[in-house]
Backbone bond lengths (Angstrom), bond angles and torsions (degrees), N, CA, C in turn:
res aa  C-N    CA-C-N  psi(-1)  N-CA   C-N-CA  omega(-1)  CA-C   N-CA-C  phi
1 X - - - 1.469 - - 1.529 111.34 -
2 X 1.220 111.87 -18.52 1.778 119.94 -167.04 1.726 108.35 -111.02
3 X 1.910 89.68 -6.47 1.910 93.01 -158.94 1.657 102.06 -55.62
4 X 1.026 125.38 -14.07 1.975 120.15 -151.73 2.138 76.59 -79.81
5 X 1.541 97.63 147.22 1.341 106.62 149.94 1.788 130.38 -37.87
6 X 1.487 94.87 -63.91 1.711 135.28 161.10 1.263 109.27 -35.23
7 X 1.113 132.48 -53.45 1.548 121.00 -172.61 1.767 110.79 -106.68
8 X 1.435 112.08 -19.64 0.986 134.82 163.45 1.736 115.56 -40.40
9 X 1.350 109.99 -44.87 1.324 128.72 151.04 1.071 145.40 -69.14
10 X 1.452 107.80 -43.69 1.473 137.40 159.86 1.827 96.02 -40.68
11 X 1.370 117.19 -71.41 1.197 122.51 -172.33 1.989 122.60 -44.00
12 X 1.225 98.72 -54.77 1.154 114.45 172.34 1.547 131.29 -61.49
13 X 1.553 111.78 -48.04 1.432 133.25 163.87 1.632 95.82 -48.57
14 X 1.964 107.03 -78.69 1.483 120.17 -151.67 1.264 108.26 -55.32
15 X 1.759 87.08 -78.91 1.543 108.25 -153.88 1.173 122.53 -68.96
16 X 1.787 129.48 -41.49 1.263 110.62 177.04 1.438 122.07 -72.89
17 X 1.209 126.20 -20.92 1.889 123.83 138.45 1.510 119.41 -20.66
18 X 1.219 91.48 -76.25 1.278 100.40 179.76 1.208 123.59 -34.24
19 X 1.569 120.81 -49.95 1.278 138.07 -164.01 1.583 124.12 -87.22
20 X 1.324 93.73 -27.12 1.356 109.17 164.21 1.639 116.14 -70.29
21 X 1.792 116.58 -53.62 1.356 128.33 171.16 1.818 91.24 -41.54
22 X 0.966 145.51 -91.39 1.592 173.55 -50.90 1.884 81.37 -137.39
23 X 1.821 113.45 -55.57 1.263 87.76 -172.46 1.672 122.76 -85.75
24 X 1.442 101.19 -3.46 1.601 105.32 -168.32 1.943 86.44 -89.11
25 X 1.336 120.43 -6.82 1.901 99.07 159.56 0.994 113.99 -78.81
26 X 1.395 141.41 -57.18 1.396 165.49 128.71 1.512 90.18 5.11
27 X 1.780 149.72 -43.81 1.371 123.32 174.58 1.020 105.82 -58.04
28 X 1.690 122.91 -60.65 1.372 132.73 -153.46 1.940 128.06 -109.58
29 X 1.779 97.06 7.29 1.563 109.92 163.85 1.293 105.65 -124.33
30 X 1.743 133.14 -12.22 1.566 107.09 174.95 1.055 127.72 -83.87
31 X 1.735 123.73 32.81 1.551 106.47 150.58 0.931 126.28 -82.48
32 X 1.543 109.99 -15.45 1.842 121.78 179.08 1.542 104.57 -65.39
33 X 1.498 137.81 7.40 0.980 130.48 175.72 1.638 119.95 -111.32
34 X 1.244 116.23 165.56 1.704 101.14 -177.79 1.257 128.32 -90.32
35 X 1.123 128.43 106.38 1.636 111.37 -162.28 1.280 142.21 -16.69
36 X 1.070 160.21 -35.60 1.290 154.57 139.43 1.313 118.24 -46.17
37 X 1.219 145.84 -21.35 1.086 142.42 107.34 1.596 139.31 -22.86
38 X 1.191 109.51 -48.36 2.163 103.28 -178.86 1.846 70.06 -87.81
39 X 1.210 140.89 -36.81 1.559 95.34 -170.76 1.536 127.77 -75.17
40 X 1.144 89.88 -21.48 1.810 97.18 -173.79 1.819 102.81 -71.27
41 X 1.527 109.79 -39.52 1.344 114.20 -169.28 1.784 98.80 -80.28
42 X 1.143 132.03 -36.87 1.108 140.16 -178.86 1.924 102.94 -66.19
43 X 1.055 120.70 -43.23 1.316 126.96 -156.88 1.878 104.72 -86.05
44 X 2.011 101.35 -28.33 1.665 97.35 156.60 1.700 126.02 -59.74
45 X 1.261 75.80 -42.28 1.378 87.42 -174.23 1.854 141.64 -39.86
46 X 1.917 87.03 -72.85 1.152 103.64 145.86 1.962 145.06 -25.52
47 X 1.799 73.27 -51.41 1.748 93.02 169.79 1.397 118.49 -56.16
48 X 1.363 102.69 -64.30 1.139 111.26 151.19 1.414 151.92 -28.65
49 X 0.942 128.28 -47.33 1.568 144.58 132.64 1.183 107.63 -45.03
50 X 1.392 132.73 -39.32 1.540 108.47 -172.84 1.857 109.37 -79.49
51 X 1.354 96.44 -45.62 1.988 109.97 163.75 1.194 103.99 -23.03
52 X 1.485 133.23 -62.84 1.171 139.23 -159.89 1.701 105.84 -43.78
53 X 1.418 109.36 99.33 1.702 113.15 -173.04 1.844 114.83 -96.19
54 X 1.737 91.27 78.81 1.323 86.18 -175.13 1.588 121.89 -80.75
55 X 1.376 110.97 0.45 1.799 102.28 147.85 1.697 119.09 -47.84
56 X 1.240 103.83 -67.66 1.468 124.78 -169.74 2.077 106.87 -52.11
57 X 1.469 91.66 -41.88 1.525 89.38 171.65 1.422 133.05 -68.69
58 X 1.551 106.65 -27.10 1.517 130.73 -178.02 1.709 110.00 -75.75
59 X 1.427 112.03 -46.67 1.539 116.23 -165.25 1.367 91.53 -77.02
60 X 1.995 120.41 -18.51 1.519 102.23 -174.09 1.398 116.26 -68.82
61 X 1.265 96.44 -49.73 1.494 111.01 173.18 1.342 115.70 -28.65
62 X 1.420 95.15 -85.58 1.690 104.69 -178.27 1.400 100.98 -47.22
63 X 1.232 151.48 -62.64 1.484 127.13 -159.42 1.306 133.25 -134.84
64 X 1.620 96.81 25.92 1.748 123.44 -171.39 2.115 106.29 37.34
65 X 1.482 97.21 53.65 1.621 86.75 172.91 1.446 90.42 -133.78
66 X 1.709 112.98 177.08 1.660 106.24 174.75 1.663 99.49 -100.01
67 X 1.440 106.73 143.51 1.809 104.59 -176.61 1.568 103.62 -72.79
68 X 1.730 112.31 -20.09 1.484 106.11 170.61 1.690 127.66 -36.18
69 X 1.265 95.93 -42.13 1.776 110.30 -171.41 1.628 111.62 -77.98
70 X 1.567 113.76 -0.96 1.224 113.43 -179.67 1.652 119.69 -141.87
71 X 1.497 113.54 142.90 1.022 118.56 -177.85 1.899 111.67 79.54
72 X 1.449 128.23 -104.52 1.427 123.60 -163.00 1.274 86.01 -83.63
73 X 1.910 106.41 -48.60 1.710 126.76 -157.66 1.671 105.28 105.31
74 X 1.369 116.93 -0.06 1.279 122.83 151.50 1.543 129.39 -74.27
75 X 1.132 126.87 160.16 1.399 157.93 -139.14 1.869 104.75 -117.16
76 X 1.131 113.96 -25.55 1.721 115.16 -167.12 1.460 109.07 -107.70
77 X 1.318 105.36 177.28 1.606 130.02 -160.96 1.668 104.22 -37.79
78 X 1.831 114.67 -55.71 1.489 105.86 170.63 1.386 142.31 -55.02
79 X 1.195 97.54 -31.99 1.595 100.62 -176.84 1.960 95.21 -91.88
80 X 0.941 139.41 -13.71 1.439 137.85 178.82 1.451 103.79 -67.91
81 X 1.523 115.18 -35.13 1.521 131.69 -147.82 1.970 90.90 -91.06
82 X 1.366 101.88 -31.90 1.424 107.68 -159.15 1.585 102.75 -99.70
83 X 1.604 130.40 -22.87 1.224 137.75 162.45 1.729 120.01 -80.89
84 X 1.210 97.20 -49.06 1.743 114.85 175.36 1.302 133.10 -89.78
85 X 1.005 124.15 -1.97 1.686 133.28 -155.41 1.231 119.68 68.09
86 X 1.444 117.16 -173.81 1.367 118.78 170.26 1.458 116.89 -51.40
87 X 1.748 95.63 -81.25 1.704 99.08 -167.87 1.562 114.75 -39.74
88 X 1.067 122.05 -16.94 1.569 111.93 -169.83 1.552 98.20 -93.48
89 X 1.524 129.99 -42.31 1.319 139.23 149.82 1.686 109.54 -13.45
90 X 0.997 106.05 -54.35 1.627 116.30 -153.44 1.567 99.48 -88.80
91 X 1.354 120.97 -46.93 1.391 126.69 157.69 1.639 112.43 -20.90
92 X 1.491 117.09 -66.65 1.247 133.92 -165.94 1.400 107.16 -95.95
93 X 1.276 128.19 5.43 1.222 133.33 162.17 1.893 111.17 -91.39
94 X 0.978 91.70 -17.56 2.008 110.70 -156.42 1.768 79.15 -96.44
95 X 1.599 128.77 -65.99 1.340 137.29 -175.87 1.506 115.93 -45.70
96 X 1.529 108.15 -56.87 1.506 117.17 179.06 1.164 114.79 -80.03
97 X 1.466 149.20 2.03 1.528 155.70 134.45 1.227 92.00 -57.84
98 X 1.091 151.48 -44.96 1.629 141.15 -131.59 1.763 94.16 -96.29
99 X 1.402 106.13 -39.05 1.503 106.27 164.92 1.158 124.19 -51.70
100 X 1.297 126.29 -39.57 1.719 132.18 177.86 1.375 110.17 -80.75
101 X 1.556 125.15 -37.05 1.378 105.78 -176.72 1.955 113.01 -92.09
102 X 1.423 95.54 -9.80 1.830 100.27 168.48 1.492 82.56 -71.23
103 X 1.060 144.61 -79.83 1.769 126.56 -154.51 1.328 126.46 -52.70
104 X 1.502 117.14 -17.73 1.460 138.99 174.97 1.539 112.13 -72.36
105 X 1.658 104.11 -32.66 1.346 128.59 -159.71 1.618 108.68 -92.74
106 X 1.365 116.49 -45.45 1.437 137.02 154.65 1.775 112.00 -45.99
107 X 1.777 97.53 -83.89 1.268 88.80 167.59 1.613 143.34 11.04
108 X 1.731 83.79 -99.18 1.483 125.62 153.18 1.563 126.31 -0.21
109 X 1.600 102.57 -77.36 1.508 142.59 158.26 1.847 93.94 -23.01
110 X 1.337 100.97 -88.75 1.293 118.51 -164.70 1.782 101.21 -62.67
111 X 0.955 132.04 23.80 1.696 122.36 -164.91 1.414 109.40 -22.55
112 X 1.568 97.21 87.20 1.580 113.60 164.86 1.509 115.07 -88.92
113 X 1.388 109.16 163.46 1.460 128.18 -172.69 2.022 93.93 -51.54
114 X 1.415 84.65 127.19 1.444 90.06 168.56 1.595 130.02 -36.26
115 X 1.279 130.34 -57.43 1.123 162.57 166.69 1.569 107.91 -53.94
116 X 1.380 117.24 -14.24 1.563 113.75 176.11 1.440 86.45 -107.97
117 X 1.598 136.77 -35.77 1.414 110.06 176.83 1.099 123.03 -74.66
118 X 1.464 129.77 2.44 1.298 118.80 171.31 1.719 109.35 -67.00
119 X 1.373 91.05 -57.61 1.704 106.51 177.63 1.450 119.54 -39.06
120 X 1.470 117.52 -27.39 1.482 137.68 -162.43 1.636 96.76 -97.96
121 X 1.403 115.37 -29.99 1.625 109.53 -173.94 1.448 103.84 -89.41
122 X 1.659 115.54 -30.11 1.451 116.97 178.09 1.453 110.58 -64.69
123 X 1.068 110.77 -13.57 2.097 121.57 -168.08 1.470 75.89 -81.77
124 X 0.904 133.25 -45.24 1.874 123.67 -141.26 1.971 93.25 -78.20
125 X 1.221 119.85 -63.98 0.969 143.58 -179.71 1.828 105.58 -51.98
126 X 1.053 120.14 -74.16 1.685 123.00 157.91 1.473 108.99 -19.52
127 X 1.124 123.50 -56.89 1.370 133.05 -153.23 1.829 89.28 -84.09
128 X 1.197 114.65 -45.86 1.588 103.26 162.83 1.465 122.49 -44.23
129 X 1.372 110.70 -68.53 0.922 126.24 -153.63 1.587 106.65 -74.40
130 X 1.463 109.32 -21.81 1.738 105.27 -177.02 1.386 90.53 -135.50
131 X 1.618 146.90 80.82 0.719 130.59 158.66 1.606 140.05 -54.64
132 X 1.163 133.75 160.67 1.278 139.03 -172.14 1.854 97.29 -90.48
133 X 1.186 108.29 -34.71 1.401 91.20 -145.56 1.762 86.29 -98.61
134 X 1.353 143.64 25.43 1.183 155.88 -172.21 1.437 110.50 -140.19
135 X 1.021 110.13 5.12 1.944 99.71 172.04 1.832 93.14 99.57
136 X 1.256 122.20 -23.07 1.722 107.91 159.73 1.653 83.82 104.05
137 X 1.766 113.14 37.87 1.376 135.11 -174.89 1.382 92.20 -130.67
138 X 1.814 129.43 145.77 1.270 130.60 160.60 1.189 115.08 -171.20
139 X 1.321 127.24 -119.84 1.401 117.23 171.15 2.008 118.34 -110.22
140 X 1.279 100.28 -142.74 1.635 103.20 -166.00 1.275 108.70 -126.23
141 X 1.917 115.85 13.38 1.729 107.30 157.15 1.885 108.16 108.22
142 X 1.008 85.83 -50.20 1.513 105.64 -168.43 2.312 107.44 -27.57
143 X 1.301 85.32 -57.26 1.710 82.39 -177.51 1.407 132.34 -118.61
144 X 1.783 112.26 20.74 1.573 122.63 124.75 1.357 118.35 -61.36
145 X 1.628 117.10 -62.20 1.567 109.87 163.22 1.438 128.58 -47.57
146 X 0.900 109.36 -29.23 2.058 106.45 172.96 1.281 118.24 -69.40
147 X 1.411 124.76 -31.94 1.310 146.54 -133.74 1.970 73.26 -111.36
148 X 1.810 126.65 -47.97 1.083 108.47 -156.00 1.592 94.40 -84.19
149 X 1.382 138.01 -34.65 1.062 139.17 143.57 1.135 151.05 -13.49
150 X 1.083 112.38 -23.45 1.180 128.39 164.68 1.566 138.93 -111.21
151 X 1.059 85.88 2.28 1.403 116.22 159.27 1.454 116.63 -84.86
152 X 1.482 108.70 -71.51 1.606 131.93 166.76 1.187 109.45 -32.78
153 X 1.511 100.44 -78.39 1.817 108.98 -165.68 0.894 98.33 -118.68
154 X 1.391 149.20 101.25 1.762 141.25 -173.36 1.568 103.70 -96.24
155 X 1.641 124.69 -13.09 1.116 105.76 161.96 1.416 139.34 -104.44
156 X 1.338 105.04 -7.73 1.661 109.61 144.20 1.459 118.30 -55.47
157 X 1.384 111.52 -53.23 1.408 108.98 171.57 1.331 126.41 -45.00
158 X 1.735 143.67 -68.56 0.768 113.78 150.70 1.465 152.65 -42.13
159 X 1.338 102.52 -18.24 1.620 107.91 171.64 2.012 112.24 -74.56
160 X 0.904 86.67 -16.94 1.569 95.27 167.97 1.852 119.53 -84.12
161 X 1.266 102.86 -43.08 1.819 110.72 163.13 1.394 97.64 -66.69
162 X 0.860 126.28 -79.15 2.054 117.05 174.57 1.502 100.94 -14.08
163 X 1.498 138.96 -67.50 1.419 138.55 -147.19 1.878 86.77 -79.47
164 X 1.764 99.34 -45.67 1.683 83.51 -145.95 1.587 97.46 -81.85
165 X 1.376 124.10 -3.10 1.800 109.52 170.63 1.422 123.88 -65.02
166 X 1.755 116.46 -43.60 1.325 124.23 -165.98 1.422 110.71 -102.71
167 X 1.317 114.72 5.72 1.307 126.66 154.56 1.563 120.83 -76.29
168 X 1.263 98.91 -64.67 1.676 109.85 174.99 1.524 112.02 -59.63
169 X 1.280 121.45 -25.29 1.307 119.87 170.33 1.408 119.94 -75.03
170 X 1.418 103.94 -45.22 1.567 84.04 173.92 1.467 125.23 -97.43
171 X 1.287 113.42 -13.55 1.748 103.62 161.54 1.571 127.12 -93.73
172 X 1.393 113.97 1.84 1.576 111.56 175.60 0.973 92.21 82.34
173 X 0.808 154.42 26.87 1.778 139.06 -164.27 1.736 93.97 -136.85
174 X 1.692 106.81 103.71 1.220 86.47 176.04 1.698 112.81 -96.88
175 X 1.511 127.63 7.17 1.042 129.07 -171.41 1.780 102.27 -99.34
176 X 1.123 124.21 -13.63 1.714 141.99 163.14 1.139 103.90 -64.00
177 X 1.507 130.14 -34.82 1.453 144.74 -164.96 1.551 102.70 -61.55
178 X 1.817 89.84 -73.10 1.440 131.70 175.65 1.402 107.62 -43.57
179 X 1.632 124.90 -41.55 1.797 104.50 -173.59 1.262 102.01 -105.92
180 X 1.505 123.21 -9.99 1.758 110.64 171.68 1.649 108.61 -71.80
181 X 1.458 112.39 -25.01 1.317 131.04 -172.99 1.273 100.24 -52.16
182 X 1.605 113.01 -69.34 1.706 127.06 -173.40 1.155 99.38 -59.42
183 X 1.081 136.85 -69.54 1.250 138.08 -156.82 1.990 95.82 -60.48
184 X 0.688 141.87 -24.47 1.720 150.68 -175.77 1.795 83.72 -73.77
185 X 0.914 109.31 -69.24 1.873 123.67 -165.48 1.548 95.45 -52.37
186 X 1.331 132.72 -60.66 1.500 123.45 -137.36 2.077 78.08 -90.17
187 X 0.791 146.20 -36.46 1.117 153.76 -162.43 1.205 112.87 -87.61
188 X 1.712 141.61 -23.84 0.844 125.78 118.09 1.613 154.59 -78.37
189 X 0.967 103.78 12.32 1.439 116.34 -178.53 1.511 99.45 -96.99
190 X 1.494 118.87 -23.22 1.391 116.09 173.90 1.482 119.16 -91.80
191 X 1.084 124.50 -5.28 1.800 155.86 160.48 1.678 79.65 -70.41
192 X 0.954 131.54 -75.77 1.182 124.21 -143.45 1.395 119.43 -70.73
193 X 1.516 89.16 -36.24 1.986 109.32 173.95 2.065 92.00 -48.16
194 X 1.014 78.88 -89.19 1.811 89.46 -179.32 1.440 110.38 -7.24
195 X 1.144 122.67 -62.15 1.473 140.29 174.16 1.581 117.50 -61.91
196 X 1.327 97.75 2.80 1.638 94.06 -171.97 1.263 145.96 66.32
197 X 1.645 111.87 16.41 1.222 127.71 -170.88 1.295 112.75 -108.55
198 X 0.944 105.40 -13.16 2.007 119.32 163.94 1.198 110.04 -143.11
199 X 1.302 119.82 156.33 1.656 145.20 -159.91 1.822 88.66 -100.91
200 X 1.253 89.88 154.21 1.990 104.44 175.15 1.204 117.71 -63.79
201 X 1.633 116.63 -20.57 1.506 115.38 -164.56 1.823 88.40 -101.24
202 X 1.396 122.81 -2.77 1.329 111.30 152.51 1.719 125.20 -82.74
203 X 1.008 97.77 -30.81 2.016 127.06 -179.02 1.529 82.55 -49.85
204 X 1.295 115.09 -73.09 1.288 141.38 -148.18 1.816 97.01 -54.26
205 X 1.155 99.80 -85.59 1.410 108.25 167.59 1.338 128.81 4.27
206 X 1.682 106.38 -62.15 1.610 129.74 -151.77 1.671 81.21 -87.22
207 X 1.545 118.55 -49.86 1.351 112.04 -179.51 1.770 127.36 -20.58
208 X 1.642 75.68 -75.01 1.518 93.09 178.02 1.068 145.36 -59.97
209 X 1.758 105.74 -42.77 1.463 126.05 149.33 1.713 121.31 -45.73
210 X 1.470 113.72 -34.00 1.404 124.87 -177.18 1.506 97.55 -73.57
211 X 1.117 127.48 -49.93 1.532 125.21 -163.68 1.140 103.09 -87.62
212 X 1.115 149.61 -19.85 1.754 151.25 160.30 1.604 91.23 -59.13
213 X 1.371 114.11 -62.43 2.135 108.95 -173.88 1.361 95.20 -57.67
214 X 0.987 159.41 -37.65 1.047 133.14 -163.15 2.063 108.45 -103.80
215 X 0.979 101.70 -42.55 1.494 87.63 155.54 1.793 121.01 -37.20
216 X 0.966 82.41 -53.56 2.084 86.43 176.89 1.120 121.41 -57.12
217 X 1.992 109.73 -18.50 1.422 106.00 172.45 0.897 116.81 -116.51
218 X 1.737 126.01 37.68 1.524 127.90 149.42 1.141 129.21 0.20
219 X 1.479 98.97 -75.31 1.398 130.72 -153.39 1.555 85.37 -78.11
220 X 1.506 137.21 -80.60 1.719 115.83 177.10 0.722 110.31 -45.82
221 X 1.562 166.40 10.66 1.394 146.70 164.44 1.517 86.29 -86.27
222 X 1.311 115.73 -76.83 1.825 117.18 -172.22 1.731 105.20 -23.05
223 X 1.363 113.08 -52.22 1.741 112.59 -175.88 1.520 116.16 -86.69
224 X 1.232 124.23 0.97 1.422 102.39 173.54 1.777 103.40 -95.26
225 X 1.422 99.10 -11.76 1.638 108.31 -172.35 1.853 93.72 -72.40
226 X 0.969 114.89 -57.43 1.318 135.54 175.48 1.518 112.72 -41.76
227 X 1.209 116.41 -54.47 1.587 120.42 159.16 2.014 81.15 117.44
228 X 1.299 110.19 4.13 1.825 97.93 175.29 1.141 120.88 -97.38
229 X 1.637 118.05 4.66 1.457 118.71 -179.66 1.676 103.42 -60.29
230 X 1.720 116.96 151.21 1.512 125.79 -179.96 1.393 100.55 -61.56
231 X 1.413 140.80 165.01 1.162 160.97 149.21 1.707 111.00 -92.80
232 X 1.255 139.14 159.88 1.178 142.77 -153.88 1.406 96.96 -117.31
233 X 1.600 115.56 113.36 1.203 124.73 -127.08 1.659 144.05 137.29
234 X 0.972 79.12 -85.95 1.755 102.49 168.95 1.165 120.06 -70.13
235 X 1.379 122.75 128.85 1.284 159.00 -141.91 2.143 88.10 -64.08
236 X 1.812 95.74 149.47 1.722 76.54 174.24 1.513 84.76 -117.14
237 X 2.007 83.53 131.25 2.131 84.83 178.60 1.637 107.32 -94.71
238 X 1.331 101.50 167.58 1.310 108.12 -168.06 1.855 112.29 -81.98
239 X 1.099 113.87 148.67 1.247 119.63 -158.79 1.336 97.01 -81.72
240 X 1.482 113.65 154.29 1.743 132.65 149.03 1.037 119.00 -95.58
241 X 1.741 104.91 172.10 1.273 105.82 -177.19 1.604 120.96 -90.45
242 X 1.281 103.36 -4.80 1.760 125.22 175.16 1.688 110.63 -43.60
């Protein structure tokens, strides 16, 4: 949807301006609207913002190719890290968090019914993970959800960077990192519910969001079992059509 040079620009110049202007009115003018309305208009939005595939925009830049055709064929922080190096990794790790905690931040603003921000944080994350403007293809969740996390629950969250650093370090495996990580997060934040330190419609949240990230990593679960998952390192080869 973005492949033309022409709109390719269009996008970058216009629309994500645009969209950004559009949600910071929407913090501080959508109560003047009637509910079913700021949600429906709020709930494009969001989506929208999460679509925004700033892997795919970054590797264009740097080397006019699509990062789809290389490495997983995903759009997020791992495959950026494994095509681009770090610093450019971290760029789009720093960008695609920024999507989850602007929706936390929006949200917020508007103090909507608990139970509609869950729905509103899953838009953010969805919109990653299935973008619109990529064929309804993107990444695997991981750092819209961190980004909303840390906001929410910031100490599950870090207790999840604790699991997923010295994991990924010592097995190469940065997608092992990524699901011991979630699974660390949704498991304590529900420890924590119990304890009274978070509400259910946060419990709830991490649930769902946790089992969507790991759905996305099917396909690395199938290869680390296999012993063919990549190691962190190794070259990302370019995909076939097989």
């Amino acid at each position: 949807m973005i492949a033309s040079k022409k709109i390719f620009i269009i996008f970058i110049g216009g629309f994500i301006p645009l969209l950004l202007i559009s949600l910071l009115w929407m913090a501080y003018d959508g109560p003047i609207l009637q509910l079913p309305l700021l949600y429906t208009i709020l709930g494009l939005q969001l989506y929208l913002l999460g679509s925004i595939p700033w892997g795919y925009i970054l590797y264009r830049i740097r080397t006019g190719r699509d990062i789809r055709d290389y490495g997983s064929g995903k759009i997020g922080t791992s495959n950026m890290f494994r095509t681009s190096g770090k610093y450019v990794g971290m760029v789009v790790l720093v960008l695609d968090c920024s999507k989850g905690m602007i929706a936390v931040m929006v949200t917020s603003q508007l103090s909507l019914d608990p139970w509609v921000t869950v729905v509103m944080l899953l838009l953010i994350v969805s919109g990653h993970n299935w973008s619109v403007f990529l064929g309804f293809k993107g990444g695997r969740g991981i750092a819209p959800a961190l980004g909303t996390l840390l906001i929410l629950t910031p100490v599950p969250a870090a207790l999840a960077m604790l699991v997923f650093l010295p994991v990924t370090f010592i097995s190469k495996y940065l997608s092992l990192g990524s699901i011991l990580g979630v699974i660390t997060a949704v498991t304590t934040v529900w420890i924590f519910m119990i304890l009274d330190w978070y509400l259910i419609f946060e419990a709830t949240y991490a649930a769902i969001v946790g089992a969507m990230i790991l759905f996305q990593h099917r396909d690395n679960m199938q290869r680390i079992f296999a012993g063919t998952e990549r190691r962190i390192g190794q070259p990302a080869e370019k995909l076939t059509s097989d």
